[in-house]
C-alpha positions, 0 to 999 in steps of 0.5 A: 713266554709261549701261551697267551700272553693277554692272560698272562699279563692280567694274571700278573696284575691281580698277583701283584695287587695281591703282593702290594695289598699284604706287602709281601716283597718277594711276591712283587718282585717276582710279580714285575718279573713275571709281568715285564717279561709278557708285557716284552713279548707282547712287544710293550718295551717301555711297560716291560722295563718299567716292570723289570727295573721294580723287580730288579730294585726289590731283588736287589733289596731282599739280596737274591741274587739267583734271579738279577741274571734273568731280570737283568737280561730281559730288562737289557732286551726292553732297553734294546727295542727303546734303542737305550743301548747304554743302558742295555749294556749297563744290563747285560753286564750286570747280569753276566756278573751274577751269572753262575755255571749251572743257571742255563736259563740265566745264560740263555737270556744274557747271551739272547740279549748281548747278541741283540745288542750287538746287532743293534750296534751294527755289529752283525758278526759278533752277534751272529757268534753270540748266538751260536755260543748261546746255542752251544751253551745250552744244547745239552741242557734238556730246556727244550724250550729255551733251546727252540726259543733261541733257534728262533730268535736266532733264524729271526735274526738270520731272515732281518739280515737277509741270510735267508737259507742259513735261516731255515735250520735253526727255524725249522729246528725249533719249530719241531720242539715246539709240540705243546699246544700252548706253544702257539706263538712261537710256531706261528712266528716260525711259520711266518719267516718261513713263509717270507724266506718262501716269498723271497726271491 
């Protein structure tokens, strides 16, 4: 998410108070959806996951299984900042088994969140190829935001392990497909790694 993510997590909320008070099932699913992937970029892991593992429970329930790639993805992120990499393996895995060909939003998230786990494994190189994959993957797509959002994880990833002039590409790049107003949070975490590569002697 790119805007204003204390809104969007009360929006979330009153969804879902909604969905629970009718019992409409495919409401709270997407409802937890929606809500964990805010409540991870406003960097609360744990109510993320808890949020996340409803979901995937009632998708799982209703059979829809176009939506476990994503959910499972950003489930395996919260799992990953918790440091439950075993479970954040158990994720990733089950989300590339769901994946299909034509789901780029699918195959960015899961490739997102294989490379993050890599990283927090320690192992630096195959994070690094899973990410340009991931890049290569969906370059052509046309999702404008998803390839930013990708640049910038990616150039984040480059500056936390000191690679800072390799960093300024992919942070630079992304910070140019940021053009909506509302994508305020993704330029100003651009603009601070940028500041720190500055800073950096």
């Amino acid at each position: 998410m790119i805007g204003d993510l204390t809104t969007a997590i009360r929006e979330a909320e009153l969804y879902l108070e909604v969905a629970q008070d009718i019992g409409y099932q495919t409401w709270i699913g997407t409802g937890n959806w929606m809500l964990g992937e805010a409540l991870l970029d406003l960097d609360e892991p744990q109510r993320a996951r808890t949020a996340l593992e409803l979901s995937i429970a009632v998708i799982k329930a209703r059979d829809a299984r176009g939506a476990l790639p994503e959910v499972h993805a950003r489930c395996a992120r919260a799992c990953i900042r918790l440091r439950d990499l075993a479970a954040a393996d158990e994720h990733i895995t089950a989300a590339r088994g769901y994946l299909i060909s034509s789901d780029h939003e699918s195959i960015q998230i899961t490739g997102v969140a294989a490379a993050e786990l890599a990283e927090a494994r320690g192992n630096l190189a195959e994070a690094d190829s899973l990410f340009r994959e991931t890049l290569l993957r969906i370059s052509s797509t046309g999702w404008v935001y998803k390839i930013a959002e990708t640049e910038l994880l990616y150039g984040a990833f480059l500056v936390r392990n000191r690679r800072l002039a390799e960093a300024r590409g992919p942070l630079i790049a992304a910070r140019s497909r940021y053009g909506d107003p509302l994508a305020y949070r993704g330029v100003e975490q651009i603009d601070a790694l940028l500041a720190e590569i500055a800073i950096t002697p």
